[in-house]
N, C-alpha and C positions, 0 to 999 in steps of 0.2 A: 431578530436579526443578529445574528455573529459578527463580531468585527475584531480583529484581530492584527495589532500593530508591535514591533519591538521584537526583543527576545524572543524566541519561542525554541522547538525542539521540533525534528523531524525524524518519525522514523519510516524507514525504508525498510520493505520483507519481499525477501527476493524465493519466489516459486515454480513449483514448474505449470503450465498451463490446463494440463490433465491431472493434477492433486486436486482432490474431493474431498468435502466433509459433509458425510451424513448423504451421498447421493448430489452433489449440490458442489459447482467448482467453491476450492478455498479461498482465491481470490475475493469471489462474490461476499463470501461467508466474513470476511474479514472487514470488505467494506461496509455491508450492515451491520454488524457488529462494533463498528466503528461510529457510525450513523445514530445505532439506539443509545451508542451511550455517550450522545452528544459533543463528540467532537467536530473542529472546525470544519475540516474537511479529509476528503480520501479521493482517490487518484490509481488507477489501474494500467500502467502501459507493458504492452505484449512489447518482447525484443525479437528479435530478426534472426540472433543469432548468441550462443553460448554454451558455457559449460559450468558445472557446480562442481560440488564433493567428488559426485560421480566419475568424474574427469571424462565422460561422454558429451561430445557436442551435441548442441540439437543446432540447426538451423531451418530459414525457412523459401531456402533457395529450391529451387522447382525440381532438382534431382535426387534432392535427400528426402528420406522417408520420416523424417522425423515428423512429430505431431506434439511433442511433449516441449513446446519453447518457453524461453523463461517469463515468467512476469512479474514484475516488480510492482510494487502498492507504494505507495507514498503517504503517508497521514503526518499533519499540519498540526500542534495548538499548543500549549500554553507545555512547558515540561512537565509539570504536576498530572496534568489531564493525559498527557503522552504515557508517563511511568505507572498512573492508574490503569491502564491498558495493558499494561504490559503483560497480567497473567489471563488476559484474553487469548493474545499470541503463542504463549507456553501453552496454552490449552489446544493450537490449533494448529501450530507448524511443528509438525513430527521433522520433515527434513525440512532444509532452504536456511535461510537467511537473514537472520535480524541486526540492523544498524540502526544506530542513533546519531542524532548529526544537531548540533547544537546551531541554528539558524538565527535567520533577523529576517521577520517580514515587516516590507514596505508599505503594501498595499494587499486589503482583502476585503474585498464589498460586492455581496451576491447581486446580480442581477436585478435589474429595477429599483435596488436601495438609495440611488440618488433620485429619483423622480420622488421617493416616500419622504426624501428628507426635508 
């Protein structure tokens, strides 16, 4: 069980929702790769509405044809473990968006891990 308190580092990669790797959304591709190489945790939310580089909006209001909305990944853990990641990412986001955010978590405990304790 992971547990994870104090400092840590957050990075955020912002994508579009039809970007693939290998046949396969990148989104996905990011979060197992994330997964295998054991980090805390990963986090996927689709946005509603936006624009990148492109300076084209996508939205996901019922009259735009758009289909390409942005998605953002969040991955959680220790800086060390975050910045050993980092040439996963160079490997996989050709366009979009990588941030690093120096955080402090509170609280992190998977499911069920207080009845184990």
């Amino acid at each position: 069980m992971t547990r994870l308190t104090g400092t840590a580092l957050r990075a955020t990669i912002f994508v579009g929702e039809n970007d693939t790797w290998h046949h396969k959304p990148l989104y996905s591709e990011i979060v197992h790769r994330a997964h295998a190489a054991g980090l805390a945790g990963a986090s996927v939310f689709r946005g509603i509405e936006g624009f990148g580089a492109s300076t084209l909006i996508h939205t996901s209001r019922l009259l735009s044809l758009s289909e390409d909305l942005p998605v953002a990944i969040f991955i959680v853990d220790t800086e060390e473990r975050v910045r050993a990641f980092l040439p996963e990412l160079d490997e996989l986001v050709g366009e979009g968006l990588v941030i690093l955010d120096d955080c402090e978590v509170i609280r992190y405990v998977g499911r069920g891990a207080e009845e184990r304790s």
